[in-house]
C-alpha positions in Angstrom: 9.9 30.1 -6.5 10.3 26.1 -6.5 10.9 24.5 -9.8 9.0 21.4 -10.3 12.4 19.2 -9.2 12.1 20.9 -6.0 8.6 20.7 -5.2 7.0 18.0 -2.3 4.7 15.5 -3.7 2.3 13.3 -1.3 3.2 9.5 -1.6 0.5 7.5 -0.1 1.2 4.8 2.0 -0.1 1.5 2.0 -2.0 1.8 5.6 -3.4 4.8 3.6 -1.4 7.0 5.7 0.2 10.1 3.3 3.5 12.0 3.8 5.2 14.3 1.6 8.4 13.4 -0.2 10.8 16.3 -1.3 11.6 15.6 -5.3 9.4 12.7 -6.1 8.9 13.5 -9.9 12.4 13.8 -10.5 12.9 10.7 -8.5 10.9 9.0 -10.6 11.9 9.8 -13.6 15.6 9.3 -12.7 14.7 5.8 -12.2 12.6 5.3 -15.1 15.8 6.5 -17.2 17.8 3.8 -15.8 15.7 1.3 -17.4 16.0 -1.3 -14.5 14.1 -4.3 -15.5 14.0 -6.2 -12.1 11.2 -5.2 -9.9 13.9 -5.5 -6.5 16.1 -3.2 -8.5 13.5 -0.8 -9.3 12.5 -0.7 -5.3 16.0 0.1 -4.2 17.0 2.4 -6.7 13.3 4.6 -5.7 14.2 3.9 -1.9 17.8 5.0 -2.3 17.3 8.3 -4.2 14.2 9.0 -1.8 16.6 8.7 1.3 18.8 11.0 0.4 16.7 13.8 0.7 13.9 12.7 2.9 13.6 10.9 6.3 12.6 7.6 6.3 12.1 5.7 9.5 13.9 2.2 9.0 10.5 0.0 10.1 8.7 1.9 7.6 11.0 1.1 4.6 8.7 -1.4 3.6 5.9 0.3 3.2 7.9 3.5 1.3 9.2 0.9 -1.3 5.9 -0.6 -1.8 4.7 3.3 -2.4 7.3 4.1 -4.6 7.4 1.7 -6.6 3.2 1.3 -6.6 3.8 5.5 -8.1 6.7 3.9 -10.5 4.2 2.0 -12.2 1.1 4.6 -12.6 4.0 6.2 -15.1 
């Protein structure tokens, strides 16, 4: 059994488009405990920690960041 770190959470896109990202609560909350105050910062840091474990396509890093950090800010 997965723990929750482990588990794939859909991100949605901004075309609306979903795809499924491999530790996005942790993610999250790693960045949210590095209380980053600039919104850039914030974007890299998300795009960064998701790259590391997932596969994002380098035309589509745009709209991952906008995801991310859109999910960032429902927190």
């Amino acid at each position: 059994m997965k723990n929750n770190s482990e588990e794939i959470r859909k991100l949605t896109l901004p075309n609306g488009s979903q795809v499924g990202i491999l530790n996005l609560e942790s993610i999250l909350s790693e960045v949210a405990g590095l209380k980053l105050a600039d919104d850039a910062a914030i974007r890299k840091a998300l795009l960064d920690r998701v790259k590391a474990s997932n596969y994002v396509a380098s035309g589509a890093e745009a709209d991952y960041s906008a995801a991310l950090f859109n999910e960032y800010r429902k927190r």
